[in-house]
C-alpha positions in Angstrom: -162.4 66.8 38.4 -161.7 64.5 41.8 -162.9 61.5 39.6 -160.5 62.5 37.0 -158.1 63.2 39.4 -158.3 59.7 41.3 -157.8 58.1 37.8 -154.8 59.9 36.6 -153.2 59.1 40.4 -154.1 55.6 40.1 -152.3 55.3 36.2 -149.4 57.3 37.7 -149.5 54.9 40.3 -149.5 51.5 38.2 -146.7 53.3 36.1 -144.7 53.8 39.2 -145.4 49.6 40.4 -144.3 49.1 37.2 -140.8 50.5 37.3 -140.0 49.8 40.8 -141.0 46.4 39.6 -138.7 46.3 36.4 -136.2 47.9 38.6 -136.1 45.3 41.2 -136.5 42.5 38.1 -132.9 43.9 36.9 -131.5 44.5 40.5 -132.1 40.8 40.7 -130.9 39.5 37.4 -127.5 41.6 37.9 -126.8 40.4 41.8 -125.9 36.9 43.1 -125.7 35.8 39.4 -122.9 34.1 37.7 -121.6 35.2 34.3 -118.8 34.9 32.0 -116.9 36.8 29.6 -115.4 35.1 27.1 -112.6 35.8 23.9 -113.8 33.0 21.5 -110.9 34.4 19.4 -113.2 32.9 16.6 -112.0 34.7 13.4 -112.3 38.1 15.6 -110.8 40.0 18.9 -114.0 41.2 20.6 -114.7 40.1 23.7 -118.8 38.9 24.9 -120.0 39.1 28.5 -123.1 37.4 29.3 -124.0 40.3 31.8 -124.4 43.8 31.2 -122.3 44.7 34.4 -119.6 44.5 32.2 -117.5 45.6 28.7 -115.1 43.5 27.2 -112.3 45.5 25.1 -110.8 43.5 22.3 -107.9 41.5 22.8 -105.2 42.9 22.3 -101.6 41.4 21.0 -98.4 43.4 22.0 -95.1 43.2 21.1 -95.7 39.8 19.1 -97.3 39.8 15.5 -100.3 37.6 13.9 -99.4 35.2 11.7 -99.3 36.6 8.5 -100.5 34.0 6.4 -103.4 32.9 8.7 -103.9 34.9 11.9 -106.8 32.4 12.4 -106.5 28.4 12.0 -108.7 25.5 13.5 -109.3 25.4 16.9 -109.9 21.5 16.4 -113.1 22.1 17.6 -115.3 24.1 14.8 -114.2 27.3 15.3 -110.4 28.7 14.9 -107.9 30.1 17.9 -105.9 33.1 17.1 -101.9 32.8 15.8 -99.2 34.7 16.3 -95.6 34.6 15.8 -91.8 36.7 17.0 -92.1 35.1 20.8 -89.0 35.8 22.8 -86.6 32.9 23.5 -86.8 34.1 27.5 -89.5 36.0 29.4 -90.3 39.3 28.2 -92.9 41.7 30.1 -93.5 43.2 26.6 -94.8 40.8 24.8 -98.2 39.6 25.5 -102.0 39.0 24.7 -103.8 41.3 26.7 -107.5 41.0 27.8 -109.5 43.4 29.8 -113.0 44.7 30.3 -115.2 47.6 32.4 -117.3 47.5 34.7 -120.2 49.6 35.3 -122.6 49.2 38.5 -122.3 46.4 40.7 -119.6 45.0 42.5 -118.3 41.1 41.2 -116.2 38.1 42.5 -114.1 36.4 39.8 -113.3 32.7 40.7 -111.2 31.5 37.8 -109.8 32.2 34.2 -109.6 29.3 31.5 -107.8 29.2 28.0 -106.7 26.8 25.3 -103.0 27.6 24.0 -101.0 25.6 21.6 -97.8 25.7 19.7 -95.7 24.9 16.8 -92.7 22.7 16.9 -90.5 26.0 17.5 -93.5 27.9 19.3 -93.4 29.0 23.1 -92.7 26.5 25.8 -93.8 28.3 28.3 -96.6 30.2 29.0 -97.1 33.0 31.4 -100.5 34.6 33.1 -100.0 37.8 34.8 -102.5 40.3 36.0 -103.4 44.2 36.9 -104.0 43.4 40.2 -100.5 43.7 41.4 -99.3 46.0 37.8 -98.4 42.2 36.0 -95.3 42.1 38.7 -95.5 38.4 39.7 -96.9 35.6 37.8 -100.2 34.1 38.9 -99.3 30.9 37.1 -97.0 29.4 34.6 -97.6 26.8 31.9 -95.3 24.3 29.9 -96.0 23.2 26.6 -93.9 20.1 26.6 -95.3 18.8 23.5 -96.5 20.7 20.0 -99.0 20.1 18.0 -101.9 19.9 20.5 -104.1 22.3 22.5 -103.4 22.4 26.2 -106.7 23.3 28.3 -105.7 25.6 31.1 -107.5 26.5 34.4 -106.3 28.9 37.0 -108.3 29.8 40.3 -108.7 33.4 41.2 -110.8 34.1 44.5 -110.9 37.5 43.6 -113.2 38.8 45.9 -115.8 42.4 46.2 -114.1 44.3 42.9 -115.1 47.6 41.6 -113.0 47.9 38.5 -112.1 45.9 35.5 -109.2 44.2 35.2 -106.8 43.0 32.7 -105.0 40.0 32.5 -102.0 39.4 30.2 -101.0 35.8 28.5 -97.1 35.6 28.2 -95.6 33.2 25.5 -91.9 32.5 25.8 -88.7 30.2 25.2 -89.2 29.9 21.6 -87.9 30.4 18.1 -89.4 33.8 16.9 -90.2 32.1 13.7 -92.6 30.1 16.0 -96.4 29.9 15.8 -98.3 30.4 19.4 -102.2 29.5 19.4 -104.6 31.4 21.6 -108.2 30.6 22.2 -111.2 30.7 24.0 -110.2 33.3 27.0 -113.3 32.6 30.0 -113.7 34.9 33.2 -115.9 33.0 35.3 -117.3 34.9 38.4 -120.5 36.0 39.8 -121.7 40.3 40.2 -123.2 40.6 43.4 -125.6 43.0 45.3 -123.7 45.8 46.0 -124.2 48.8 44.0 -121.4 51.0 42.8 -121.8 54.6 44.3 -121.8 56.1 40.8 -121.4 55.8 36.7 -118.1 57.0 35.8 -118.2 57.9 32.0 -114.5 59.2 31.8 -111.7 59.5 34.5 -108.9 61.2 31.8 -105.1 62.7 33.2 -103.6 65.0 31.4 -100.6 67.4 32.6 -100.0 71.5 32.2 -96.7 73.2 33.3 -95.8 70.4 35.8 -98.9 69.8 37.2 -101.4 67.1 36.3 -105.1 68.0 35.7 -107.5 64.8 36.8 -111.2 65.6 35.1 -114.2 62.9 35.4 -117.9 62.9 34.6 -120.4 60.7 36.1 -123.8 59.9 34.4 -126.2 59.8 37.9 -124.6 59.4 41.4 -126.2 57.5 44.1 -125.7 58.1 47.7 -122.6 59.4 46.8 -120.4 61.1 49.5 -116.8 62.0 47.8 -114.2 61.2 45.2 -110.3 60.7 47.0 -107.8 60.7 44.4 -105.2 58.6 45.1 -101.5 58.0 43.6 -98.9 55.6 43.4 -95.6 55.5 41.4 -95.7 51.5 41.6 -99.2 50.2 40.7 -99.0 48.7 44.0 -98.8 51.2 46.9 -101.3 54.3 46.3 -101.8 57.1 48.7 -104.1 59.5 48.8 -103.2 63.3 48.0 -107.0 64.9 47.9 -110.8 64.8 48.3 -113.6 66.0 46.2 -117.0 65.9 47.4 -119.5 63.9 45.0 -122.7 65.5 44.2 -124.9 62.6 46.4 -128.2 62.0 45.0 -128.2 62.6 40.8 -129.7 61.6 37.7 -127.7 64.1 35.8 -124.7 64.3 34.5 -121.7 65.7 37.0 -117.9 67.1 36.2 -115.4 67.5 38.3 -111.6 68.3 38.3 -108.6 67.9 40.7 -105.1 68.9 40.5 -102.4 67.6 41.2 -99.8 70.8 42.1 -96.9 68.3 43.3 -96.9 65.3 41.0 -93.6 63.3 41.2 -91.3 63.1 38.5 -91.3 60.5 36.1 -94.2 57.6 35.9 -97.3 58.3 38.0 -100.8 56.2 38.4 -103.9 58.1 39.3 -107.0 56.3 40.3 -110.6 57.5 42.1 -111.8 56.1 45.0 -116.0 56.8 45.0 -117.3 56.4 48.4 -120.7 56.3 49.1 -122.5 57.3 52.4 -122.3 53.9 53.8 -118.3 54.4 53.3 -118.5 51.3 51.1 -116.1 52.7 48.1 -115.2 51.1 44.5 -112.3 52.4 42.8 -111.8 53.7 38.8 -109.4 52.5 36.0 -106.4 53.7 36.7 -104.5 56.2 34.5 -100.7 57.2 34.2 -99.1 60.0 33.5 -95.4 61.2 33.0 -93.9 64.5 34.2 -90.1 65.6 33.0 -89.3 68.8 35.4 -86.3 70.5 33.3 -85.0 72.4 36.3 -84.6 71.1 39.8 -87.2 72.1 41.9 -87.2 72.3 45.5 -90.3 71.3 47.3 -91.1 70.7 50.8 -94.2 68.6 51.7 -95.7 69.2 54.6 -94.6 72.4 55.5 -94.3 73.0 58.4 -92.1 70.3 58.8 -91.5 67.7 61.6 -88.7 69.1 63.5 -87.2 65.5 62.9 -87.8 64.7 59.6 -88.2 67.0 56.7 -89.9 65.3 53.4 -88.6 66.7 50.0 -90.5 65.8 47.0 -88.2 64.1 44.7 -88.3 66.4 41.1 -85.4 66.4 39.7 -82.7 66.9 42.3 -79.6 65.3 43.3 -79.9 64.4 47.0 -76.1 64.5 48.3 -75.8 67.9 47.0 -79.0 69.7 49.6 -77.7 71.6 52.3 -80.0 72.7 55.5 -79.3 75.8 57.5 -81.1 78.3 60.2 -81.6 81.5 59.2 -78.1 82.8 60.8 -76.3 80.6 57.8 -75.4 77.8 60.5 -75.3 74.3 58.6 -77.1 71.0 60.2 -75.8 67.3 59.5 -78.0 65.3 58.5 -79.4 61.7 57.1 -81.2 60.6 53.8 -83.6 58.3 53.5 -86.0 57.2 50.3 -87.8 54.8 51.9 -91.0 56.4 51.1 -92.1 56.7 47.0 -91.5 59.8 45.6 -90.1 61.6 48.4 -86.7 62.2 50.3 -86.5 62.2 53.9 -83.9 64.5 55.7 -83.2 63.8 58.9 -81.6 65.9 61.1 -78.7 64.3 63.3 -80.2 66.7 66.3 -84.2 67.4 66.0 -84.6 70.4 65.2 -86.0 73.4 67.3 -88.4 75.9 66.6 -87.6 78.1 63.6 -87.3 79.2 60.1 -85.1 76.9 58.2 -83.2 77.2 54.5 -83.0 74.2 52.7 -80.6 75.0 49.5 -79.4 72.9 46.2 -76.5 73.7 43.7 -77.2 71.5 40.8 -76.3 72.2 37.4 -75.1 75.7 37.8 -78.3 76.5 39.3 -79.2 77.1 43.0 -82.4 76.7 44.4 -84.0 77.5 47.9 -86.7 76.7 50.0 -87.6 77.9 53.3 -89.2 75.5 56.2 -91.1 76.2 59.3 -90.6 73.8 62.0 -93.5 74.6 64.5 
């Protein structure tokens, strides 16, 4: 029985020398290495990446058309570049080729982006690369096509440094004759995944909203020294806050689900996003995900309450600023100041700060009149 024992510890032990070694093998391969992912465009969309780190969508062409004739004609050099045709005859944030991918444990630097474009006597003249790093608001460079007929090779440095997420980046054709042909081909990432690992798997972040409030729901597939989720939200793509915290589950090879919501989403346009930090407080972030709320009724909302006796924040949903009034509980009115420098809210500042007390805040708007009380501590 010992005997029998001693052999079974000593398989389970070769097993386990085994694995770790495997696991270390793959640690390896995915950190410190370069890789690419690449849209040959060669009679097909689909993206290739030569790591497993990440997941190429398929490109994607908005706003413009394929050729209809031949989406697909020589490259020039054995394979073919994809066509497309209605480019605008001035820049146009809707009309692009957009390419993006996932990413799934480790954290990467990208160092540059390459891509062959050509066009037709009428095609674009200029050309346009944007990306999600800043929501495609400024231009990262711009291209022109000063003579037809001929591919133009085209580098641009990134230096993107320690990202989490995918990204997607968006190829702009424009100043042409919509009857114009616009070549695209061979889209590279080049960057390199390093050692860090990601704190979790995220299978699905999803949004979705319920009688003005906007349910957030994830799953991971195994945690790893996990320590929370902080849902964060921005109206801009560019400046997010953050508006909870959800505790992850730490140490998991099992599935995990968790929900959040959001009870004071802003009206109109909002991004969502996760921000997983581990126990190191090193933290990668999720895709983002938008959703749009339309409040049919003004509603009054005061947040924080209490208030600062100096400045009362007023969630903007739906309400006509000029027409608020603030009084005490006595029916006394206060002057005071607007200002919207901060997204999605309304600051009211009193002339006087205000003293301790119970305050009205009241809105006639649309034959309907709505109150809110404040505390200012």
């Amino acid at each position: 029985m010992k005997k029998h024992y001693s052999r079974t510890l000593s398989r389970a032990g070769l097993i386990l020398s085994l694995a770790l070694l495997f696991n270390f093998k793959a640690a390896w391969q995915a950190s410190g290495q370069s890789f690419q992912i690449v849209w040959k465009m060669d009679e097909s969309v689909a993206g290739a990446s030569s790591s497993n780190n990440f997941t190429p969508d398929d490109a994607e062409l908005i706003g413009a058309n394929p050729f209809s004739l031949w989406p697909y004609l020589s490259d020039g050099n054995g394979g073919s570049a994809h066509v497309s045709v209605y480019w605008p005859t001035g820049f146009t944030a809707g009309r692009y080729m957009d390419l993006s991918y996932g990413v799934s444990t480790h954290e990467y630097n990208l160092s540059s982006i390459s891509f062959r474009v050509k066009r037709s006597g009428s095609g674009p003249l200029d050309v346009a690369l944007r990306t999600s790093m800043d929501g495609f608001g400024s231009n990262l460079s711009t291209f022109n096509l000063s003579s037809d007929g001929s591919f133009y090779n085209v580098t641009v440095p990134l230096g993107f440094k320690n990202l989490s997420t995918g990204l997607a980046f968006r190829i702009y054709g424009f100043n042409a004759d919509y009857r114009g042909t616009f070549y695209i081909d061979q889209v590279v990432l080049n960057g390199e995944v390093t050692s860090f690992v990601l704190p979790v798997n995220l299978t699905y972040f999803n949004a979705r909203s319920t009688e003005n409030r906007v349910n957030l729901f994830w799953e991971t597939s195994w945690e790893k020294n996990s320590k929370e989720f902080i849902v964060e939200r921005s109206i801009d793509l560019i400046n997010f806050s953050a508006i909870g915290t959800v505790n992850a589950a730490g140490e998991t090879e099992e599935r995990a689900q968790y929900v959040f919501q959001d009870e004071l989403p802003f009206a109109g346009a909002s991004y969502y996003r996760l921000k997983m930090v581990d126990t190191d407080l090193r933290a990668a972030y999720s895709k983002i995900r938008d959703i749009e709320i339309h409040y049919d009724q003004p509603i009054l909302t005061v947040s924080p309450n209490p208030a600062q006796p100096g400045n009362i924040r007023i969630l903007k949903s739906n309400i006509d600023p000029a027409k608020l009034i603030l009084r005490n509980i006595l029916g006394q009115n206060f002057k005071f100041n607007l200002q919207q420098s901060e997204p999605g809210y309304i600051g009211l500042l009193p002339d006087q700060s205000l003293l301790p007390g119970i305050y009205v805040i009241s809105l006639l708007q649309n034959g309907k009149q709505v109150h809110t009380k404040v505390l200012v501590p």
